[in-house]
C-alpha positions, 0 to 999 in steps of 0.5 A: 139700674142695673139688672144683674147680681153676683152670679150662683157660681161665685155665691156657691165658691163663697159660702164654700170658702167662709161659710157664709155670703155676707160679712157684716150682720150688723152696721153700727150706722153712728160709725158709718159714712154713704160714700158717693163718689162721681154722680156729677154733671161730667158722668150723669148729664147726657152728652157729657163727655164721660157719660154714665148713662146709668148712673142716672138711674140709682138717683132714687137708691142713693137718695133714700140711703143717704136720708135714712143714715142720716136720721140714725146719725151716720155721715153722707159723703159726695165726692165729685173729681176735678182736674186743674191745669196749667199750659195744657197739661193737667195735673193727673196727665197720665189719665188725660195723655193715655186714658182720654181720647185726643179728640174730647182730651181738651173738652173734658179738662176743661169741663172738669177744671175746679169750678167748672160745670162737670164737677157739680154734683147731679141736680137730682141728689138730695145733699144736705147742708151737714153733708161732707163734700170733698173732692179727688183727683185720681180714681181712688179717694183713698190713693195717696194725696187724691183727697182727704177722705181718710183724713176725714173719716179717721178723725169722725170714728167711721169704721164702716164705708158704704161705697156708691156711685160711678163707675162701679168697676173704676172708681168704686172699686179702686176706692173698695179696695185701697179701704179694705187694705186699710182696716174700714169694712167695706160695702158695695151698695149695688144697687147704688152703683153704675157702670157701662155695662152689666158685664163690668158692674157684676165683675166688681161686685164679684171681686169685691165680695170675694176678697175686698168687702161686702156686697149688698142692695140698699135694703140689705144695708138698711136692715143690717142698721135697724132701719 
């Protein structure tokens, strides 16, 4: 997990801007879904082509928040990514042609095809039989056509999105983002995110508490349910 929070310099510009640090006192968690997005086999199994080494370490966090909500009847959410494609080009090619190196580009498509074993959700994590499983395939679950996530949660009264897993500085907070822009209230559970580095998960929770949504470890989250 990483060892690392919103620097004093930011907290101090907050409370200076709003007055206050946090956004919420109060989390409805009937109204509320633990979105967990990535924690796969393609980012938590060590050697897989996109490892997230850390992200093996909130496991034990995400597992917890997810119990827990459900018991006070909010939704959990996996989302894992899949890729297809056809003649050796992916249905996301920008990502795959730009972002992957040449040297992994056919590995990792063919490790993230639907069905394949790097879109399997992380052995480790207690999902539920009334979970909510989904699946993208851009880094946002909210960017037009990437999943039903919207959809989903318009349709079940969720105004609250809890958003955890990796990476935290990509599709976390891409995802943070395009919610706060349409209405959800948002928190970034810190401690249920992972990312490459510590200089790249404290940069988004510095720029999601700042202008997008709320920041806050998963014992925040639980004391603003009632838990």
């Amino acid at each position: 997990m990483h060892d690392i929070g919103i620097s004093d310099e930011i907290i101090e510009r907050v409370m200076q801007r709003r007055g206050r640090l946090h956004l919420y006192d109060n989390i409805d968690p009937k109204k509320t879904a633990f979105v967990v997005i990535d924690m796969q086999n393609a980012f938590c199994k060590e050697g897989a082509p996109v490892e997230v080494p850390e992200s093996r370490s909130i496991v034990p966090n995400i597992n917890r928040l997810a119990t827990d909500l459900r018991k006070l009847g909010g939704d959990v959410v996996w989302i894992v990514s899949e890729f297809s494609h056809h003649g050796g080009r992916s249905e996301w090619e920008n990502f795959f042609k730009h972002i992957v190196a040449s040297e992994v580009r056919e590995r990792t498509m063919r490790y993230m095809e639907p069905g394949a074993e790097g879109t399997l959700l992380w052995h480790e994590l207690d999902s539920h039989e009334d979970d909510i499983n989904l699946i993208k395939n851009r880094y946002s679950c909210l960017a037009p056509s990437a999943s039903t996530l919207e959809r989903v949660m318009r349709s079940r009264g969720i105004e609250t999105l809890l958003i955890a897993g990796t990476k935290t500085n990509i599709c976390c907070e891409t995802t943070a983002r395009d919610a706060f822009d349409m209405d959800f209230n948002v928190v970034i559970v810190e401690d249920c995110c992972a990312a490459l580095s510590d200089r790249e998960h404290q940069a988004t929770l510095e720029s999601i508490i700042q202008q997008f949504g709320d920041v806050m470890k998963t014992d925040e989250v639980l004391d603003r349910m009632g838990k």
